[in-house]
matplotlib code that plots the C-alpha trace (Angstrom):
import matplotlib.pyplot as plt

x = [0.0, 2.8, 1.7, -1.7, -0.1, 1.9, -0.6, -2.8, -0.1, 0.2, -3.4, -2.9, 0.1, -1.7, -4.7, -2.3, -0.7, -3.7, -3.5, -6.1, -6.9, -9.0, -9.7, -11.4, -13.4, -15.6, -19.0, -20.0, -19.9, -22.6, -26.0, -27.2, -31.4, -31.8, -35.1, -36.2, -35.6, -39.6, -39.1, -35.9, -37.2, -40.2, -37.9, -36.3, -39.2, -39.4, -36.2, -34.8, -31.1, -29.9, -28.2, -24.0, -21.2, -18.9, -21.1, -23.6, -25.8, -26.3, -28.1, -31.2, -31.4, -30.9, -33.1, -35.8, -37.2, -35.8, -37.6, -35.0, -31.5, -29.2, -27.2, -24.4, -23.7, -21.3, -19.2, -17.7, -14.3, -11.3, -12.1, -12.1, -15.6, -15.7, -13.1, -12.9, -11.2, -8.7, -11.8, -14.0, -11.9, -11.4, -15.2, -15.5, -13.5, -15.2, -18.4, -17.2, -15.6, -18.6, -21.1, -19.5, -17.3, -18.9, -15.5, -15.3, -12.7, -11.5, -10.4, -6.6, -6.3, -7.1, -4.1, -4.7, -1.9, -1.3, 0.8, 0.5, -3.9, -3.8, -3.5, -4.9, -6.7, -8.0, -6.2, -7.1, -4.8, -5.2, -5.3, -7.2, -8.8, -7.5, -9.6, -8.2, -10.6, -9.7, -10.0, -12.4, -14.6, -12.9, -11.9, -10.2, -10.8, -10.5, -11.0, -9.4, -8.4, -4.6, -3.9, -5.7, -3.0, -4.3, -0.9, -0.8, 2.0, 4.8, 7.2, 9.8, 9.0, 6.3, 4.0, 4.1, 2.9, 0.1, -0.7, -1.0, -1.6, -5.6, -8.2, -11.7, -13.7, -17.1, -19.1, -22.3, -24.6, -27.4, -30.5, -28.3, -29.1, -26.9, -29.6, -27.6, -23.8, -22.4, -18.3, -16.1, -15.4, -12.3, -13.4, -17.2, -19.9, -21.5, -23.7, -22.9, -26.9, -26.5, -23.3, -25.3, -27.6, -25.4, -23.5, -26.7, -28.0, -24.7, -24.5, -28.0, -28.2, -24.5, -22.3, -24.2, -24.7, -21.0, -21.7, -23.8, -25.4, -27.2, -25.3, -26.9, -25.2, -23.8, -21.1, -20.7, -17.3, -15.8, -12.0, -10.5, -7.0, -5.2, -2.9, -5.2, -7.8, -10.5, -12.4, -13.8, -16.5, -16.2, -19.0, -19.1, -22.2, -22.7, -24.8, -27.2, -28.9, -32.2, -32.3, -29.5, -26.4, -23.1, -20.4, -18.2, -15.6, -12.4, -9.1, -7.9, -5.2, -7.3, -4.2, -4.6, -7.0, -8.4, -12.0, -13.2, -16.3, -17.8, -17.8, -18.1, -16.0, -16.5, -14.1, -15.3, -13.0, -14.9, -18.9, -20.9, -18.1, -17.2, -13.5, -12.6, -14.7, -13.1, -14.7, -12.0, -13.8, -15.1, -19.1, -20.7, -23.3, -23.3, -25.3, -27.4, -28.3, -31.3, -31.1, -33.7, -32.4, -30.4, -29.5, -31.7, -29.9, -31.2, -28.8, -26.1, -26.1, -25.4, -22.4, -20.7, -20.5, -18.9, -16.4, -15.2, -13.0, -14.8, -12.5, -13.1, -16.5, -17.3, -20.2, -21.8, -22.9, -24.7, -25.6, -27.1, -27.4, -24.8, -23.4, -19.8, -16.9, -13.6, -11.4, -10.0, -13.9, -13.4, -10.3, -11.5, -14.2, -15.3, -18.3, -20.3, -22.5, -24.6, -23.5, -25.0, -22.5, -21.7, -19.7, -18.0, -15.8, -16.4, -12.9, -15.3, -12.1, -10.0, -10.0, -7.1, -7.4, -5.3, -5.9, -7.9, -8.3, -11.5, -12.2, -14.7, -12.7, -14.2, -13.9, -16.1, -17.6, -18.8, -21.4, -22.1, -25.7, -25.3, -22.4, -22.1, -18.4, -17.3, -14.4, -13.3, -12.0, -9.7, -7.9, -5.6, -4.0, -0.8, -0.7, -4.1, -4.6]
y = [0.0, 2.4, 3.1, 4.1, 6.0, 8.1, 8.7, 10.0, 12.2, 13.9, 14.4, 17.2, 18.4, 19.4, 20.8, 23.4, 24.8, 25.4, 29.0, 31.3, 34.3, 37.4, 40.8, 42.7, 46.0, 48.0, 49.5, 51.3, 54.4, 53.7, 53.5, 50.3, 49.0, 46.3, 43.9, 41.5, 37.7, 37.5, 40.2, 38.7, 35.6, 37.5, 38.9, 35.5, 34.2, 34.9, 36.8, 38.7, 39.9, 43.8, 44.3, 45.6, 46.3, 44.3, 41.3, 39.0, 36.4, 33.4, 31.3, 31.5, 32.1, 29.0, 28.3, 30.5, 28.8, 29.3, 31.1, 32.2, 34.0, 33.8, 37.4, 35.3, 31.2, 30.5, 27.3, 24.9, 24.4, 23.1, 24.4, 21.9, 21.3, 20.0, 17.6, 13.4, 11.7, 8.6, 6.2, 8.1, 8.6, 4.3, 3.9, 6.3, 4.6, 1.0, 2.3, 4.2, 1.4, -0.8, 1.1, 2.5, -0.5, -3.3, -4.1, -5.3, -3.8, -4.7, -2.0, -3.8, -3.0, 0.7, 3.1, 6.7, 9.3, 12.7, 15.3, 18.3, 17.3, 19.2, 16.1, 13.5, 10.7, 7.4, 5.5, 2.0, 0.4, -3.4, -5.0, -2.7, -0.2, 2.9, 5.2, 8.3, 9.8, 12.7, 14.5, 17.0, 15.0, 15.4, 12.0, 10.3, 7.0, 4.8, 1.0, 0.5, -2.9, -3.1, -4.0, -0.5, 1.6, 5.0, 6.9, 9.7, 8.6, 10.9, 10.9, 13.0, 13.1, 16.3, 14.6, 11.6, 12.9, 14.4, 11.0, 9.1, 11.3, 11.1, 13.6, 14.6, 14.4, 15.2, 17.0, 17.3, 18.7, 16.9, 17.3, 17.1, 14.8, 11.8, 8.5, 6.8, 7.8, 4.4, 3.5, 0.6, 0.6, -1.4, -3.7, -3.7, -1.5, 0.9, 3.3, 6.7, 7.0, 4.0, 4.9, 8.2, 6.7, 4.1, 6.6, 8.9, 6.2, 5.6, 9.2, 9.5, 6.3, 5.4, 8.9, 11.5, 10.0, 11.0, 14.5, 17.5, 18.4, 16.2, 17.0, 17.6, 16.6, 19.1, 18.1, 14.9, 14.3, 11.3, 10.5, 8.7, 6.7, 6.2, 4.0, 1.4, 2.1, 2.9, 5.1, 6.7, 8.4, 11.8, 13.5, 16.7, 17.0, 20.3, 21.4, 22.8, 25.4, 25.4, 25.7, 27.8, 25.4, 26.4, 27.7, 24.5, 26.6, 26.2, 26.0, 24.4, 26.4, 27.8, 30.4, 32.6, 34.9, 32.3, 30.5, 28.0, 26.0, 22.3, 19.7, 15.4, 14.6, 11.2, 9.3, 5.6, 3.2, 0.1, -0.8, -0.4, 1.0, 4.3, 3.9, 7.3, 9.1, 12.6, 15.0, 17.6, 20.3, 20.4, 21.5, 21.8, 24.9, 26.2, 29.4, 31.2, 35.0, 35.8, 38.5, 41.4, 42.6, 41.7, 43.2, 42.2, 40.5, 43.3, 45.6, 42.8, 42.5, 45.9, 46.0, 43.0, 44.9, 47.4, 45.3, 43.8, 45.6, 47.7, 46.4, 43.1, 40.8, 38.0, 35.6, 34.4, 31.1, 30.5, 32.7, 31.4, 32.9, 31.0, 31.0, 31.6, 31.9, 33.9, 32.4, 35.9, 37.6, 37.2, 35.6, 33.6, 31.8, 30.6, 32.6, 32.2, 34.9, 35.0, 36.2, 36.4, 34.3, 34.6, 31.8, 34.1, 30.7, 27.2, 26.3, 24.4, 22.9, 22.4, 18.9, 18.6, 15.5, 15.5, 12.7, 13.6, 17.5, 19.4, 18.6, 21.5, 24.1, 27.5, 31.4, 32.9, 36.8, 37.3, 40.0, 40.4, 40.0, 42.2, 44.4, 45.1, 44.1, 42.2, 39.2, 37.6, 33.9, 32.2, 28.8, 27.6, 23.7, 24.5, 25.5, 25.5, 25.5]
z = [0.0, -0.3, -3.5, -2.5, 0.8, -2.1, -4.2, -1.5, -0.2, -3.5, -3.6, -0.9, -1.6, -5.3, -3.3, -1.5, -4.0, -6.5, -7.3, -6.6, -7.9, -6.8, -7.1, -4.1, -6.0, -3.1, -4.7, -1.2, -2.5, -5.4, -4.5, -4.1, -3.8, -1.6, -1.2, 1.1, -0.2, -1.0, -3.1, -4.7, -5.7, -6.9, -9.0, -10.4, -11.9, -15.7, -15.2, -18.0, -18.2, -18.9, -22.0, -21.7, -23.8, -22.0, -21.0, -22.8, -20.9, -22.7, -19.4, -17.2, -13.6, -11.7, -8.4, -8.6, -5.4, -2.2, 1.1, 3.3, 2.6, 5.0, 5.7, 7.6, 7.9, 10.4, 9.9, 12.2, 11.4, 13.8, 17.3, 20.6, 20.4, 16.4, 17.0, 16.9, 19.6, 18.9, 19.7, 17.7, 14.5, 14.6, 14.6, 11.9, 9.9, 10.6, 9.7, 6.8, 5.4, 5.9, 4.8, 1.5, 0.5, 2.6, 4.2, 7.5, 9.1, 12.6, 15.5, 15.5, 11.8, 12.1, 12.6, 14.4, 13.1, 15.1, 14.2, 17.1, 16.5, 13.2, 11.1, 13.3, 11.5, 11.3, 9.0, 7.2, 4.4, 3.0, -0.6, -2.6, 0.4, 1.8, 4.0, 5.6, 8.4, 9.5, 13.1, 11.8, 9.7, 6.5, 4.7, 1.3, 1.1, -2.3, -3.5, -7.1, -8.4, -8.0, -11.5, -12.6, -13.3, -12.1, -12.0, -14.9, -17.4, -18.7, -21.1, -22.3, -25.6, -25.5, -28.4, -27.2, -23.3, -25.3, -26.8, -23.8, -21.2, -19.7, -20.6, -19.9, -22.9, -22.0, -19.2, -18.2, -16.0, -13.7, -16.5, -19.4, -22.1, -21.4, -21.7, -24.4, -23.0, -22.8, -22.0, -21.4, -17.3, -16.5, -19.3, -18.6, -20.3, -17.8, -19.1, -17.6, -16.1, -14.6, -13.2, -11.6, -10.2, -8.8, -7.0, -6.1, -4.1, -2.3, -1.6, -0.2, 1.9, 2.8, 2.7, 3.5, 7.1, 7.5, 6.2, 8.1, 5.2, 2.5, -1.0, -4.0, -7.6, -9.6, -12.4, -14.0, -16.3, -18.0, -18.6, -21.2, -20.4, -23.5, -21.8, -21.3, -23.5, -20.4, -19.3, -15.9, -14.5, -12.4, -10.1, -7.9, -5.3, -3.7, -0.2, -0.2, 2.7, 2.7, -0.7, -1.5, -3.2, -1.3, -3.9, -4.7, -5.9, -2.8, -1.5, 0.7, 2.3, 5.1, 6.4, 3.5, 1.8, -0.6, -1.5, 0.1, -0.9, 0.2, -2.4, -2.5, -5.2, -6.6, -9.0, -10.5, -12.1, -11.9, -12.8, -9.3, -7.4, -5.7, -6.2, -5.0, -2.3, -1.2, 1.2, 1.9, 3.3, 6.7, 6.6, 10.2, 10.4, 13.8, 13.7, 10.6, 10.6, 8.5, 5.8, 6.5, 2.7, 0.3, -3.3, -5.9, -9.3, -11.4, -9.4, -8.9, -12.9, -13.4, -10.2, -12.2, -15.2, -13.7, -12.0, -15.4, -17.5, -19.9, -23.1, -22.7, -23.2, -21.2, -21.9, -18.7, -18.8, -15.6, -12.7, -9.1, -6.0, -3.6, -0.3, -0.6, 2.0, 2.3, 4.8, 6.1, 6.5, 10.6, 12.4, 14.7, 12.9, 9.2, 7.4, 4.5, 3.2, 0.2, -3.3, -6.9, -9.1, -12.6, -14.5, -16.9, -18.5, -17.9, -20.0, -22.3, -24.3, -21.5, -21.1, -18.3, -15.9, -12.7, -10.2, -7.4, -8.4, -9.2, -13.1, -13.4, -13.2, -13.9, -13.6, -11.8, -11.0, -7.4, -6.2, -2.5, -2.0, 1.3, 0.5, -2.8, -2.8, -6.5, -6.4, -9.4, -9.2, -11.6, -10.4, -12.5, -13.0, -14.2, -17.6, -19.1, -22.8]

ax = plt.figure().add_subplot(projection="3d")
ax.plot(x, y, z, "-o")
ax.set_aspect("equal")
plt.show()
């Protein structure tokens, strides 16, 4: 299993040095209407986007349907009170490993790692299984075939890397039209809706009782390895808030100024199995703040013009009100707060794969629903084409 231990490790190392990108641009000094969320999504229904020189909407509003806005969403994160004790952590990983990958795992054969209590976790590794439970609820676990070669080959020959390396030829979202989607698994035929609702039923009655908040799916992808003439499936559920989808967009650096979102990211090598299961964000709501008012998206649209550069045009493709954090809003505790988003580039030909990294990457123009404030996001994997 050193292989697996390595591959994991690199997993996190990649996480922490994904680079974000943002740009902070106050609007308090314009004058800005704000509404009460009955009169917001009031608004939503039928909605029909403003016309500008520097941006064109080519989408509808998503979730027209919610009751409540939430002004402020405080998050549990790593304090005393959130944390798993050595006994805890071992029967966490049991159960996980039961109920997931219906392995039965005895207390001797569980490991608990502890570096000063900010990397303490459960650990499990045998044959084909690897489940890392972490000390505050975050976990990567994974059961691949050994003889699936999952490693990304490289060679030095640049044309030849380009050849064989794997890439991710098709995404969808949830109501997308993919009834007929078909692809060899491992050697099997597994046709992608079967595949999603596979894993949707896992998610809803084995993994979502080791989450605080039931996910909902969002992206669905599928890889193709050249190197063995497979292919594999990719899914990215979100939370949701009563209603509202949290922003999936994160990092997961949490001492610096950068995003951070709450994803499930599921990876499937093999027909009716979850061979990768990743949580790595932590997703406990301790306390909620109701909005009295918040800025309606006819307003919002006109702010995120104004925030983008006036000689260049952006296409939005999607826009959704979301709940979206900053890890340096307060210092002593994790907040989200709602904000109009606008995908401004999904990187529609961008077909980069990278083992155990978010394959829907995206850019992404932020309005805060409350403030006014804009952010622009842009992550980048490596060198993108």
């Amino acid at each position: 299993m050193k292989k697996a231990v390595k591959i994991v490790f690199i997993i996190f190392i990649i996480m922490a040095i994904v680079i974000v990108g943002y740009l902070l641009l106050n609007n308090k000094d314009k004058e800005i209407v704000v509404r009460n969320a009955e009169e917001i999504t009031a608004e939503l229904k039928n909605y029909k986007f403003g016309e500008y020189d520097n941006l064109k909407f080519d989408c509808e509003v998503k979730n027209t349907d919610f009751d409540t806005v939430y002004e402020e969403i405080e998050i549990g994160w790593t304090g005393e009170d959130d944390t798993l004790t050595p006994d805890e952590l071992k029967k966490k990983v049991a159960d996980f490993g039961k109920k997931v990958y219906g392995v039965d795992i005895q207390n001797g054969e569980i490991l608990y790692d502890k570096d000063n209590g900010v990397e303490a976790y459960g650990r499990y590794e045998k044959n084909d299984t690897l489940i890392h439970y972490y000390y505050n609820d975050t976990f990567n676990a994974q059961k691949i075939d050994n003889s699936i070669d999952i490693s990304e080959p490289f060679s030095s020959d640049e044309e030849e890397n380009e050849r064989i390396r794997p890439k991710v030829i098709k995404r969808y979202k949830p109501d997308d039209d993919y009834e007929n989607e078909v692809y060899d698994i491992n050697g099997q035929e597994y046709a992608l809706k079967d595949a999603v609702e596979f894993a949707n039923k896992k998610v809803a009655e084995d993994i979502s009782q080791f989450l605080y908040e039931k996910p909902v799916l969002t992206d669905i992808g599928v890889v193709y390895f050249p190197q063995r003439n497979s292919y594999a499936y990719l899914l990215k559920y979100s939370h949701l808030i009563d209603g509202v989808l949290v922003d999936d967009v994160w990092n997961p650096d949490i001492d610096n100024d950068f995003f951070r979102g709450s994803a499930l990211n599921i990876e499937i090598y093999e027909k009716d199995r979850l061979s990768i299961v990743s949580n790595p964000c932590y997703f406990k709501i301790l306390s909620k703040t109701p909005a009295k008012e918040i800025i309606p998206l006819s307003d919002a649209e006109k702010l995120a013009s104004e925030a983008i550069a006036p000689y260049t045009a952006y296409k939005v493709t999607g826009c959704e009100l979301k709940y979206v954090c900053i890890t340096n809003q307060e210092p002593d505790k994790t907040v989200f707060k709602p904000m109009w988003v606008f995908v401004i580039d999904e990187y529609k030909h961008n077909d980069e794969y990278n083992f155990g990294m978010d394959h829907f990457a995206k850019m992404q123009l932020y309005i805060d629903a409350v403030s006014g404030e804009s952010m622009i996001y842009e992550n980048h994997y490596g060198l993108v084409k």
